[in-house]
TORPA-4810 file (N, C-alpha, C, O; in nm, 3 decimals):
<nodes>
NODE_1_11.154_8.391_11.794_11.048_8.455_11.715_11.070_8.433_11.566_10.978_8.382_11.502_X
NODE_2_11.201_8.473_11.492_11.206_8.452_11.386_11.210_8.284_11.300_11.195_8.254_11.182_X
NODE_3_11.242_8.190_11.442_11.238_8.025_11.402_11.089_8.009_11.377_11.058_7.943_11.278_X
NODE_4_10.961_8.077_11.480_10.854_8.066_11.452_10.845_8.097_11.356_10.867_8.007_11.275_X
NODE_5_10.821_8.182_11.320_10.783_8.281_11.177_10.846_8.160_11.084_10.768_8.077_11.037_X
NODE_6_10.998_8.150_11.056_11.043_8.077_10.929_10.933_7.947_10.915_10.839_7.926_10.839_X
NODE_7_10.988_7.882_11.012_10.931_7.749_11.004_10.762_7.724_11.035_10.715_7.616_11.000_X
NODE_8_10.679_7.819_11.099_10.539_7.788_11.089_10.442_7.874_11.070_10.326_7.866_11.111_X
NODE_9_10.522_8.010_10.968_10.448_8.091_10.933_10.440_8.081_10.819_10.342_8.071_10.745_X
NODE_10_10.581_8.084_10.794_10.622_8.158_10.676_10.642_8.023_10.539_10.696_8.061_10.434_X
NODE_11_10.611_7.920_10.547_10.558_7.835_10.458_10.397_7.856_10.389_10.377_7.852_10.267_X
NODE_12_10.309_7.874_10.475_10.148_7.877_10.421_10.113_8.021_10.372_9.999_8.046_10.334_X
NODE_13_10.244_8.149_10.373_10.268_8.247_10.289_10.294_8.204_10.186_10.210_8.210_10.096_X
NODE_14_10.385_8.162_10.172_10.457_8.077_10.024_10.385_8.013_9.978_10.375_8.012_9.855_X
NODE_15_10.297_7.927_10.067_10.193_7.850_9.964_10.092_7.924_9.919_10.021_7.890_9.824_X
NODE_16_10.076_8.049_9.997_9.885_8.161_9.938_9.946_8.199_9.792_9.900_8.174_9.681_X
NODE_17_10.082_8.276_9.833_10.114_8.333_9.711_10.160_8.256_9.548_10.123_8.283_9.434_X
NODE_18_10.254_8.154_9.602_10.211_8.049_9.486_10.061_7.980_9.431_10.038_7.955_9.313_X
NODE_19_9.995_7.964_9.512_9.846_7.927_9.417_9.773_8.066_9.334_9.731_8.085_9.220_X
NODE_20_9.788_8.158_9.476_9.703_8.265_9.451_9.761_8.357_9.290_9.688_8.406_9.203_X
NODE_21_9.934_8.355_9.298_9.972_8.386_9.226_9.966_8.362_9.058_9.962_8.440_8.962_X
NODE_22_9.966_8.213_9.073_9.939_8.174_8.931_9.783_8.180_8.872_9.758_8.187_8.752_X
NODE_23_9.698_8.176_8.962_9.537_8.200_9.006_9.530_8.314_8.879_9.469_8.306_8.773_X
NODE_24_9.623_8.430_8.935_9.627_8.615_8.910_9.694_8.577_8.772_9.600_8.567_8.693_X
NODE_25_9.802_8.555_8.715_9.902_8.529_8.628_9.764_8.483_8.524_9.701_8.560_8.451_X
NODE_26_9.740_8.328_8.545_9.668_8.261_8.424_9.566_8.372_8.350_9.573_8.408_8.232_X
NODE_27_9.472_8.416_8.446_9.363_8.517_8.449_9.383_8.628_8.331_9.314_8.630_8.229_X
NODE_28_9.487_8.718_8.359_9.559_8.807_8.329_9.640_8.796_8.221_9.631_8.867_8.120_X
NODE_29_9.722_8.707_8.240_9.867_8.715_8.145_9.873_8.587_8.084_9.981_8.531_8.102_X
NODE_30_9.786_8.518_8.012_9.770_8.407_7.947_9.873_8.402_7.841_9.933_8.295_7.850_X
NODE_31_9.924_8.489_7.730_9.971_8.519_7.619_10.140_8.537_7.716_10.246_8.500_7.667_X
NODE_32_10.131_8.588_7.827_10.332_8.591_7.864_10.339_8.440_7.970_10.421_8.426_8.060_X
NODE_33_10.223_8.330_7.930_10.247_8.207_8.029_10.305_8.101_7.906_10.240_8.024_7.835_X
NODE_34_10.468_8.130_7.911_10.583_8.074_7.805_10.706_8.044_7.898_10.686_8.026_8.018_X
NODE_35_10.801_8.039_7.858_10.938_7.970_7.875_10.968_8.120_7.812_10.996_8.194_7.906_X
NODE_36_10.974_8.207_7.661_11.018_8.295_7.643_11.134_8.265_7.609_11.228_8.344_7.617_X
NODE_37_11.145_8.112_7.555_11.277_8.010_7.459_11.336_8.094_7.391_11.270_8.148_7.302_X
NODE_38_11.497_8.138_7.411_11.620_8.227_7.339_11.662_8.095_7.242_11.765_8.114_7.178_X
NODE_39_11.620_8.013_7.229_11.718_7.928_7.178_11.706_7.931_7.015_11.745_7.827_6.962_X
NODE_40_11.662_8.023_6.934_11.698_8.130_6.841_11.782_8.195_6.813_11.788_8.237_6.698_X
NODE_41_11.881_8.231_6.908_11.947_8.327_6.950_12.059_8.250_6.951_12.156_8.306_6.899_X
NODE_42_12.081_8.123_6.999_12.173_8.027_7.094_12.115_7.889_7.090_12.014_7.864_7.156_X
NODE_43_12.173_7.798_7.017_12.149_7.640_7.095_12.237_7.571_7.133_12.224_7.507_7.238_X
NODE_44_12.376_7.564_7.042_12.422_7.513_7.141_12.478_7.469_7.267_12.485_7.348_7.290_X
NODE_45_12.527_7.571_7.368_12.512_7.595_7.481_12.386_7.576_7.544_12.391_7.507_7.646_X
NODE_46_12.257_7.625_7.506_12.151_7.589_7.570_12.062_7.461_7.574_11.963_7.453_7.646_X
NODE_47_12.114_7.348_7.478_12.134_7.252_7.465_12.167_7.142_7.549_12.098_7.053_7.598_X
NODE_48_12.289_7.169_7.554_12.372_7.102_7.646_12.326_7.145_7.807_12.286_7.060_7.887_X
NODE_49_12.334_7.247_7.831_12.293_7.327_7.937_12.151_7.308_8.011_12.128_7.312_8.132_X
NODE_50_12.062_7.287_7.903_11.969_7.268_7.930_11.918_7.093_7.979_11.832_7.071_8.064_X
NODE_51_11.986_6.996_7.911_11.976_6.905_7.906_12.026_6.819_8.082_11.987_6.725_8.152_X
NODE_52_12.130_6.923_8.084_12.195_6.861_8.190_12.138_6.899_8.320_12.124_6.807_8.401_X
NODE_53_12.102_7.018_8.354_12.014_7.064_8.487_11.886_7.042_8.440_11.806_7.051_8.533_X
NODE_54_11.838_7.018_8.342_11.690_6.940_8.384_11.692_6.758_8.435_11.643_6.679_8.516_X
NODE_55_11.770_6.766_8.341_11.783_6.583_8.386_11.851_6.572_8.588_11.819_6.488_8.672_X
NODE_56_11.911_6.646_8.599_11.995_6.679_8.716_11.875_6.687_8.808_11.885_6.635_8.919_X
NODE_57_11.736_6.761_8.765_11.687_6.854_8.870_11.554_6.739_8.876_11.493_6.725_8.982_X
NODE_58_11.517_6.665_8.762_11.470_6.521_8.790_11.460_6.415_8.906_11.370_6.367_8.975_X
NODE_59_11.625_6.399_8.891_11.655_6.307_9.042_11.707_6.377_9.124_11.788_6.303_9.179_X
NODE_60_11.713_6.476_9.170_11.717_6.546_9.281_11.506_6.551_9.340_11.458_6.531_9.452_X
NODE_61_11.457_6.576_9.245_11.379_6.556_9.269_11.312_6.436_9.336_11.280_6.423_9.455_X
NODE_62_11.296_6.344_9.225_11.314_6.216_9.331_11.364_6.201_9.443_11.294_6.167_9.539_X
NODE_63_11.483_6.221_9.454_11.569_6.205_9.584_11.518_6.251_9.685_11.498_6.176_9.781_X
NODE_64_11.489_6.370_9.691_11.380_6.469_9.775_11.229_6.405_9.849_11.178_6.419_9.960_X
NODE_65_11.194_6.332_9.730_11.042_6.253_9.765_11.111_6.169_9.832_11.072_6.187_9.947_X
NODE_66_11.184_6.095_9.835_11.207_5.958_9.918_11.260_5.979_10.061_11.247_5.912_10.163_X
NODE_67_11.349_6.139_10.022_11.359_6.121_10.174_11.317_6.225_10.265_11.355_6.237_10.381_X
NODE_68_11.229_6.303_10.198_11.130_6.392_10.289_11.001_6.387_10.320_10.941_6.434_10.417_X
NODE_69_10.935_6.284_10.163_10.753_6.248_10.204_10.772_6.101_10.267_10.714_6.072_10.372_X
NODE_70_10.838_6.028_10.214_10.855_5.883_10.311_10.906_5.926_10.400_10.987_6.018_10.392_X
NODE_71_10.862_5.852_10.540_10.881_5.801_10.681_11.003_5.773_10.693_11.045_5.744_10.581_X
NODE_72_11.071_5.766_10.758_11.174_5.671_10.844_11.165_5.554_10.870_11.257_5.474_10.852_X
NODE_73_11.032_5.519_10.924_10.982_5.427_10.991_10.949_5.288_10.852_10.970_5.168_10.863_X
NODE_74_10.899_5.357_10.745_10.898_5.284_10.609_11.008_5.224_10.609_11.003_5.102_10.619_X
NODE_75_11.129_5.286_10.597_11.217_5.254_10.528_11.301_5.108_10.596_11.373_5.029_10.536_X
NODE_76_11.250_5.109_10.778_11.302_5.032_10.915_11.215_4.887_10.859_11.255_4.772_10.878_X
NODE_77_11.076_4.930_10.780_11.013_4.818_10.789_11.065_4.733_10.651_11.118_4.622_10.660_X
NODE_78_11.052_4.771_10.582_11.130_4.730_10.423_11.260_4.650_10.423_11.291_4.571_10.335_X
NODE_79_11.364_4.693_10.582_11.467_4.653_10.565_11.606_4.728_10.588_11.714_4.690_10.633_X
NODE_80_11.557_4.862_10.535_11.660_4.930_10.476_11.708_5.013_10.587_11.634_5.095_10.643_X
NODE_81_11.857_4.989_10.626_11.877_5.056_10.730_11.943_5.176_10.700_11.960_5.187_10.578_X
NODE_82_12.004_5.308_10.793_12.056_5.393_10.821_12.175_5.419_10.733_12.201_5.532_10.692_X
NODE_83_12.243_5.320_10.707_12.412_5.288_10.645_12.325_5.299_10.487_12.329_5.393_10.407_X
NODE_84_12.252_5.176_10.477_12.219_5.155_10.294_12.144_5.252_10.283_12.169_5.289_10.168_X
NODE_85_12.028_5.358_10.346_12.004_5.491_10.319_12.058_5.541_10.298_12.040_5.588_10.185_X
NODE_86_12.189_5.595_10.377_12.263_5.750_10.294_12.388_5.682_10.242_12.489_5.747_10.215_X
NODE_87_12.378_5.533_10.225_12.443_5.524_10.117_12.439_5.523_9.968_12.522_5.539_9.878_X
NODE_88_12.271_5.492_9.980_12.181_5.527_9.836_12.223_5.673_9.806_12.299_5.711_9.716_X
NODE_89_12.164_5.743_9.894_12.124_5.899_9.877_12.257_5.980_9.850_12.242_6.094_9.805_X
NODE_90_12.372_5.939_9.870_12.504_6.006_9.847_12.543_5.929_9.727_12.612_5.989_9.645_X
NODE_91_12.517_5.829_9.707_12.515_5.758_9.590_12.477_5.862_9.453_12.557_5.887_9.363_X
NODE_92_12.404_5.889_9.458_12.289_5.926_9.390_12.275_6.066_9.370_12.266_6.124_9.262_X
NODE_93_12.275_6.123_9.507_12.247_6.251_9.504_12.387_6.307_9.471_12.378_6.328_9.350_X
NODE_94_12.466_6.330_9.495_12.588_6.370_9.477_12.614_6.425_9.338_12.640_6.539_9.299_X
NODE_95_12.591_6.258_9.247_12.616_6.266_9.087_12.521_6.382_8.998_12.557_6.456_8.907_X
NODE_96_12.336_6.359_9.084_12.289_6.410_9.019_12.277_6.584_9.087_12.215_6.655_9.008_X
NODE_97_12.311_6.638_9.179_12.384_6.751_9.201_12.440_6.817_9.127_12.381_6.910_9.071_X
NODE_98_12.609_6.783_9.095_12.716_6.781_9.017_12.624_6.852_8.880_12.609_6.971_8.851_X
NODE_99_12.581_6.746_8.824_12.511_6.787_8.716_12.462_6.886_8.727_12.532_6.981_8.693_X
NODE_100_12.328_6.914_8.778_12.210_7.034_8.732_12.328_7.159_8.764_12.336_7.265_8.701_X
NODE_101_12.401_7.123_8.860_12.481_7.280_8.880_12.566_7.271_8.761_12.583_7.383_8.712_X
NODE_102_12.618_7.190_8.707_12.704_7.208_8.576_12.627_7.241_8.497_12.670_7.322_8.414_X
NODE_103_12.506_7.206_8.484_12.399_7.299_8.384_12.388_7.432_8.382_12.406_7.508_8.286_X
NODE_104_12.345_7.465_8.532_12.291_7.567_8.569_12.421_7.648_8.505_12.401_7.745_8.431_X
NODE_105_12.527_7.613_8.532_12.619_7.701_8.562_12.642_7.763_8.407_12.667_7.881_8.388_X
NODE_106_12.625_7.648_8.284_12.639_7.701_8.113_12.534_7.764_8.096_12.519_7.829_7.993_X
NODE_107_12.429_7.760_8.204_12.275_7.842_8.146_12.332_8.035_8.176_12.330_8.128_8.095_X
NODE_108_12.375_8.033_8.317_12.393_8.139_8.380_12.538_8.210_8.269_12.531_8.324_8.221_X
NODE_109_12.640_8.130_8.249_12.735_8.155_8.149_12.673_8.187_8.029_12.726_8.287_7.980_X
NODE_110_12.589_8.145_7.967_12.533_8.191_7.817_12.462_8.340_7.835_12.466_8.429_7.750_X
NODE_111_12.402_8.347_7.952_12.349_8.491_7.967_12.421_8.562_8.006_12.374_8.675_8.020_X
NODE_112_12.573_8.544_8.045_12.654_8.612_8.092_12.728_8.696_7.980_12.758_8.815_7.971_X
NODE_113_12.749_8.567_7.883_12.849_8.658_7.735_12.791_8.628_7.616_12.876_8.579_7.542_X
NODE_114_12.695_8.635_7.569_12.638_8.619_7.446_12.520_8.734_7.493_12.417_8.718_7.560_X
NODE_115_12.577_8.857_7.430_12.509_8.984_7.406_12.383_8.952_7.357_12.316_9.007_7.446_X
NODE_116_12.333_8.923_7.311_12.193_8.886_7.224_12.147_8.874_7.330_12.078_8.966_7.375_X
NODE_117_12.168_8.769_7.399_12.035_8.709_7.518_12.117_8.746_7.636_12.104_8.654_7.717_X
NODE_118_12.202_8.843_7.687_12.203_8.898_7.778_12.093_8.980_7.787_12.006_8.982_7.874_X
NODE_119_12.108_9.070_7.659_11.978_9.175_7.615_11.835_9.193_7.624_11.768_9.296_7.629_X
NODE_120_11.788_9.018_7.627_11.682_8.991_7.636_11.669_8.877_7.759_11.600_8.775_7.753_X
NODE_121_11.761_8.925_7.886_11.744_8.882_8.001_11.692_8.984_8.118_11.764_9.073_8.164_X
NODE_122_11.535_8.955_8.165_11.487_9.029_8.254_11.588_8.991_8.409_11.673_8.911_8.447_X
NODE_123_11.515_9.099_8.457_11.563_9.095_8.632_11.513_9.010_8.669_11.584_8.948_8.749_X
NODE_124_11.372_8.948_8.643_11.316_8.815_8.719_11.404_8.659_8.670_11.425_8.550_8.723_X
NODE_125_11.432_8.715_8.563_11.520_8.573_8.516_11.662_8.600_8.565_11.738_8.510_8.527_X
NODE_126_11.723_8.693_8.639_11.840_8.696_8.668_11.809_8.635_8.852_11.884_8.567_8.923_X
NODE_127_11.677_8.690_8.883_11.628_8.629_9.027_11.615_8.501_9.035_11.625_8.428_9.133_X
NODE_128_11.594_8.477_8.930_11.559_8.320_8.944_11.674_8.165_8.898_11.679_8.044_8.923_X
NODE_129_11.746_8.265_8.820_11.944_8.183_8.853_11.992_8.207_8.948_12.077_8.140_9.007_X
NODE_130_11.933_8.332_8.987_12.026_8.332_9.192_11.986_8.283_9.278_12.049_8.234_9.372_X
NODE_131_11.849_8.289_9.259_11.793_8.153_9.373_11.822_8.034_9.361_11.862_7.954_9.446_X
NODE_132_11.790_8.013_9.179_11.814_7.856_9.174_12.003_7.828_9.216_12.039_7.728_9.279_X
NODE_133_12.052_7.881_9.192_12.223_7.874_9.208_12.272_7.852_9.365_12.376_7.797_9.402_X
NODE_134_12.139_7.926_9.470_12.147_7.950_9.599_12.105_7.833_9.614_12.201_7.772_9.661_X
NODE_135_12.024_7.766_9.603_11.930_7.652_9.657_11.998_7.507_9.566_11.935_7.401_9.569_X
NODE_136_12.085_7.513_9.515_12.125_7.403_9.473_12.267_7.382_9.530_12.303_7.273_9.574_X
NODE_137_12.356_7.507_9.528_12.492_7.517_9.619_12.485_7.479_9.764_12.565_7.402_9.817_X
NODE_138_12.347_7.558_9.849_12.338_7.511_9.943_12.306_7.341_9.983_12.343_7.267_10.074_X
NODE_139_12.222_7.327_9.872_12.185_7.141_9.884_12.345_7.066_9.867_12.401_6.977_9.932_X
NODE_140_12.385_7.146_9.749_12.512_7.017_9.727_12.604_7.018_9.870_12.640_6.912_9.921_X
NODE_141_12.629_7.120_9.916_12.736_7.175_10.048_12.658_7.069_10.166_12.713_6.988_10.240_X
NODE_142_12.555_7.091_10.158_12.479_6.990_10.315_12.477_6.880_10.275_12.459_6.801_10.368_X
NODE_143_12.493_6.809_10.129_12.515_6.703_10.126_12.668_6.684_10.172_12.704_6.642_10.282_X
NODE_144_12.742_6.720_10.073_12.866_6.664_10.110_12.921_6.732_10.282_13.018_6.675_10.333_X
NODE_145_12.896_6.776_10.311_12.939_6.815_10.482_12.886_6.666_10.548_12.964_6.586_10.600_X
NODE_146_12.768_6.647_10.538_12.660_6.530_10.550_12.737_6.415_10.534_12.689_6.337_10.617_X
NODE_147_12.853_6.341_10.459_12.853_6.230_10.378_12.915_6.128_10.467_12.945_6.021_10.414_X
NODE_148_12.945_6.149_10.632_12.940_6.084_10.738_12.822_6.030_10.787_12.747_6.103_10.852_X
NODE_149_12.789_5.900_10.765_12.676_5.836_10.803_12.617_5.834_10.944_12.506_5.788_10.969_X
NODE_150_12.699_5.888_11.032_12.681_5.915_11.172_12.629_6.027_11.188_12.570_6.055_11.292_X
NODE_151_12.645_6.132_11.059_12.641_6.293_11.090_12.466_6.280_11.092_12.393_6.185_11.120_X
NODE_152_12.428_6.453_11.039_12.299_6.547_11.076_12.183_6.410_11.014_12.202_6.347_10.911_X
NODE_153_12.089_6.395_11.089_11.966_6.315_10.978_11.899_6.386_10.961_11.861_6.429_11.069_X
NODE_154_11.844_6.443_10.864_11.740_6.510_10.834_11.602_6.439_10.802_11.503_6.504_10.768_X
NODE_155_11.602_6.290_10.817_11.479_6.189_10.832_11.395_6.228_10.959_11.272_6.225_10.952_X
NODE_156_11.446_6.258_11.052_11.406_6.291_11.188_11.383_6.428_11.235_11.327_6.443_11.343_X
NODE_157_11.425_6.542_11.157_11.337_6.659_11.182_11.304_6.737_11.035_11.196_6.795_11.022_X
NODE_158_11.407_6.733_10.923_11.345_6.833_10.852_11.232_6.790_10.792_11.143_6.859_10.741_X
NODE_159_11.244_6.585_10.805_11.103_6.511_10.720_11.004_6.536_10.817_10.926_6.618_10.767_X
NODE_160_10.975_6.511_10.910_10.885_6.512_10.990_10.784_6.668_10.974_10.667_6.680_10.939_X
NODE_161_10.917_6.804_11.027_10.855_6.922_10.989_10.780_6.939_10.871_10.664_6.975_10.887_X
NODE_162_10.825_6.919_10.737_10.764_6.904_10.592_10.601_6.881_10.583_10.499_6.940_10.550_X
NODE_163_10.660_6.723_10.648_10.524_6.627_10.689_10.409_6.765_10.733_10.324_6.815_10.659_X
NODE_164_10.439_6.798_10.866_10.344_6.858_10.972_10.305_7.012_10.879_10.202_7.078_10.867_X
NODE_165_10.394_7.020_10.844_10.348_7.137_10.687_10.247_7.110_10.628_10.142_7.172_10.646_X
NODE_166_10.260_6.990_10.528_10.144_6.959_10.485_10.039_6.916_10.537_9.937_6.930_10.470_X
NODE_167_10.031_6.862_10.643_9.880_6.906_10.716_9.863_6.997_10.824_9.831_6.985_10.942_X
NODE_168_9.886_7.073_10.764_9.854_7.238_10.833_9.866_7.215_10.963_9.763_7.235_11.028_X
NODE_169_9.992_7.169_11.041_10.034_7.136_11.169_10.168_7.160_11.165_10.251_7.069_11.161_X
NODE_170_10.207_7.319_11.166_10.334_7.317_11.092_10.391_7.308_11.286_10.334_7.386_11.362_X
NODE_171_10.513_7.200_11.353_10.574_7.206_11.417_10.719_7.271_11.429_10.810_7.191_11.451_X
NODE_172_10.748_7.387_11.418_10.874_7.454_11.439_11.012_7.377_11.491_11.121_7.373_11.435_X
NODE_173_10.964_7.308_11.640_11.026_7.259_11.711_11.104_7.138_11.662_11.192_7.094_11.736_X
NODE_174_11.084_7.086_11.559_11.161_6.994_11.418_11.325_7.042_11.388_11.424_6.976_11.356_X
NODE_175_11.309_7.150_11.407_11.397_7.237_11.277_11.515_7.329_11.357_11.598_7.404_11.305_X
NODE_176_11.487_7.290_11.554_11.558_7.400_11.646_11.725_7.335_11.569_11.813_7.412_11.529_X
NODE_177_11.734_7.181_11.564_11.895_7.166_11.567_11.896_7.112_11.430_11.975_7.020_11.405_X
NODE_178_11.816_7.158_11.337_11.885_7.145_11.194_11.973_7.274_11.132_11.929_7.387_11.112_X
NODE_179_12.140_7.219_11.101_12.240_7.294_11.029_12.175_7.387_10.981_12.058_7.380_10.944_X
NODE_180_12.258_7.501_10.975_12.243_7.631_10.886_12.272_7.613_10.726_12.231_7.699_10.649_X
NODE_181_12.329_7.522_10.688_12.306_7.486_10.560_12.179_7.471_10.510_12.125_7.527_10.415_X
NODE_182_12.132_7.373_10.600_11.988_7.294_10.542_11.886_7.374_10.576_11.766_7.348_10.562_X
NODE_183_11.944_7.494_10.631_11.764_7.587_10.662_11.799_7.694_10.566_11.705_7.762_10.524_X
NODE_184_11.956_7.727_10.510_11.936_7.833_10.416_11.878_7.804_10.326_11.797_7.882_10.276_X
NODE_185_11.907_7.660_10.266_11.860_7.578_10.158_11.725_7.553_10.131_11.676_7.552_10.018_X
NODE_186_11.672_7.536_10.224_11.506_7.566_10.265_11.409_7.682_10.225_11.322_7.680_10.138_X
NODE_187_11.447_7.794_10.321_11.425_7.954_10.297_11.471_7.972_10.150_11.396_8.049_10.091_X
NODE_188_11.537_7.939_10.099_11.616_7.967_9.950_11.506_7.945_9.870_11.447_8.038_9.814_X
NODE_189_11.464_7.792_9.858_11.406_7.718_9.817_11.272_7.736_9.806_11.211_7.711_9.703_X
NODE_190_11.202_7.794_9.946_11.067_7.858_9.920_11.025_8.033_9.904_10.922_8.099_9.920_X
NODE_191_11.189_8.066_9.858_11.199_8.188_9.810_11.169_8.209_9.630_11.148_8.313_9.567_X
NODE_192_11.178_8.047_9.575_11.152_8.019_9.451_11.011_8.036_9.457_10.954_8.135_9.412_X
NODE_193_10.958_7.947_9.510_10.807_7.919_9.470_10.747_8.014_9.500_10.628_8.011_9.467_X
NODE_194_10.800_8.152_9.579_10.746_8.311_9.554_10.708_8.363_9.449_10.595_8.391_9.411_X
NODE_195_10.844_8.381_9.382_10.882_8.409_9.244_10.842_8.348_9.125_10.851_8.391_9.010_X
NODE_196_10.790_8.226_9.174_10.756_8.144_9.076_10.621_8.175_8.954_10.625_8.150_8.833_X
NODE_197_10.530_8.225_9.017_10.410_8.228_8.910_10.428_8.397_8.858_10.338_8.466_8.811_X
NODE_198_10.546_8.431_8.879_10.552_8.583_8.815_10.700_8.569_8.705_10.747_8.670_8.653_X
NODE_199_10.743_8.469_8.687_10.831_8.449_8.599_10.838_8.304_8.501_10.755_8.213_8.503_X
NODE_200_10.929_8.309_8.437_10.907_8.195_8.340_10.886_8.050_8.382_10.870_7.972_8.287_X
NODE_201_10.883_7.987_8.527_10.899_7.892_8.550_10.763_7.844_8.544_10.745_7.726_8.577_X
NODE_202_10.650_7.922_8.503_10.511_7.884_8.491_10.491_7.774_8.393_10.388_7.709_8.377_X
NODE_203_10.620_7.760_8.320_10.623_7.693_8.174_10.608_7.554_8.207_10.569_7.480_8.116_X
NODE_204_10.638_7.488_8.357_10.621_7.350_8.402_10.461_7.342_8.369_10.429_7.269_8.275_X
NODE_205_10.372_7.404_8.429_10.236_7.334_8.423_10.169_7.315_8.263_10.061_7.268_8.229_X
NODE_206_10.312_7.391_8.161_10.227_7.346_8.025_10.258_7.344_7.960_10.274_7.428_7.871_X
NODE_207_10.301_7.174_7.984_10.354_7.086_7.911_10.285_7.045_7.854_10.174_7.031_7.906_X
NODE_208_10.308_6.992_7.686_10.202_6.957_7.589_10.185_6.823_7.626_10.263_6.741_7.578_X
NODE_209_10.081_6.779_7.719_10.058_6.686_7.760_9.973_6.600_7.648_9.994_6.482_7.623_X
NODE_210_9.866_6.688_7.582_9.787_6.638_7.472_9.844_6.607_7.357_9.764_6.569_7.272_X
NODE_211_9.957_6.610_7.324_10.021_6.562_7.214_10.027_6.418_7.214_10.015_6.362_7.105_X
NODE_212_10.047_6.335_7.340_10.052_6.207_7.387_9.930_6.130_7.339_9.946_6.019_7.288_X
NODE_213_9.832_6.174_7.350_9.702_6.122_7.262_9.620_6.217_7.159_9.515_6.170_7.115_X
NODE_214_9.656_6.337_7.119_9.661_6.338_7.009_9.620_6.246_6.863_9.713_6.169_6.839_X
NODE_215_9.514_6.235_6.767_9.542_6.187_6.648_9.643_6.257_6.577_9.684_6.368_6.611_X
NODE_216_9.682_6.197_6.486_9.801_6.171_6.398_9.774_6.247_6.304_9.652_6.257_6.288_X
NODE_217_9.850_6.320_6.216_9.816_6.442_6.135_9.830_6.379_5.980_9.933_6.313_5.996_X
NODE_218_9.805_6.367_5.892_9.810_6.315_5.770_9.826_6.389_5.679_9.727_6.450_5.640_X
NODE_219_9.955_6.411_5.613_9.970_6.506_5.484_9.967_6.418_5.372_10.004_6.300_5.368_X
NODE_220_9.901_6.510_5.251_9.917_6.423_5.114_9.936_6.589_5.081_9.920_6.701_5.128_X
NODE_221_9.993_6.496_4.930_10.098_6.596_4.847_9.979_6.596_4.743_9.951_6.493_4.682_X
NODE_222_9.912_6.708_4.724_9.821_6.775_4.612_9.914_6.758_4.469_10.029_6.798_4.454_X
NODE_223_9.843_6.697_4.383_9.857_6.641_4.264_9.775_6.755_4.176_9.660_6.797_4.192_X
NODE_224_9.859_6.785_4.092_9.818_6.892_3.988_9.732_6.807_3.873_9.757_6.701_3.815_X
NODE_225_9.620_6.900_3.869_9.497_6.874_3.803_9.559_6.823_3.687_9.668_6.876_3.669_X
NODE_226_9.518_6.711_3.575_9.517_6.678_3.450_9.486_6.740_3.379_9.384_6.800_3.412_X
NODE_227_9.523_6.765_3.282_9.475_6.842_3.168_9.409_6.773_3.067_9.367_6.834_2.969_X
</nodes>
């Protein structure tokens, strides 16, 4: 009962409340849809910190698209077998892991001892380093448990399940013999995108995209009248 529920309920919850949520948020709370940037307070730590789990959380990202929205079957036709797959993906994923959690970890440290922006750290932003801290520990751990090329594939049920997610065909039966790593990591993971349109992470959808084409601003230096 509860595999049902996780796996083919309890995703298209996560998805009402993430649309519906930011839907409510934009409407409402236009003026608190920020980041709520301490880095006034603090840069260099947040700097560095910052630099490193975003760039980190980039190619994890990537990594994610290649091997949960692509096929299996893609990858058989291209060439690319089983061995040079998770030899890419441990390649790769590993390094950029390492990172965002070494980020994460100076982000969570700066709010830890620098009184200023402890002060001006809500409970939703303390929810949302514990998730993110949960959902990235758990990814790095199933990777490296994983780093036997013989071991768990997750090409063959957690991609497939994903798949059947997104077209509202969510199959449970994907997910009976995927590790307890990779389903905490999961549940973790769409425990974010709960949380998501009620805390600062709203700050992804607005990005100054219009600056990119933008005209160009032109200052001249006012010349004092002649006498």
């Amino acid at each position: 009962m509860l595999e049902q529920f996780l796996w083919g309920y309890f995703p298209y919850i996560v998805l009402t409340i993430f649309i519906g949520g930011h839907i409510y948020r934009y409407q409402h709370d236009q003026f608190g849809w920020t980041t709520k940037s301490s880095e006034f307070l603090e840069k260099r730590s947040l700097r560095l910190g910052s630099i490193l789990f975003h760039w980190g959380i980039i190619f994890i990202f990537i990594g994610h698209v290649m091997g949960i929205l692509i096929p299996k079957a893609f990858y058989d036709a291209i060439g690319v077998s089983e061995h040079m797959y998770h030899t890419m993906a441990i390649a790769f994923g590993l390094p950029a892991g390492i990172v965002a959690i070494i980020g994460l970890a100076i982000l969570i440290q700066r709010r830890l001892t620098i009184k200023r922006i402890r002060l001006t750290t809500s409970k939703a932003d303390w929810l949302v380093l514990i998730l993110l801290a949960i959902v990235m520990l758990t990814g790095f751990a199933s990777t490296s448990l994983n780093v036997n090329a013989n071991g768990f594939d997750y090409r063959t049920t957690i991609s497939p399940w994903f798949r059947t997610v997104l077209t509202f065909r969510a199959d449970p039966t994907y997910m009976e013999s995927v590790p307890i790593w990779f389903k905490i990591h999961i549940v973790s993971a769409l425990c974010i995108f709960i949380v998501w349109p009620f805390t600062r992470l709203v700050h992804i959808f607005s990005m100054p995209f219009r600056y990119l084409s933008r005209s160009y601003v032109v200052y001249r230096r006012r010349m004092p009248k002649q006498q």
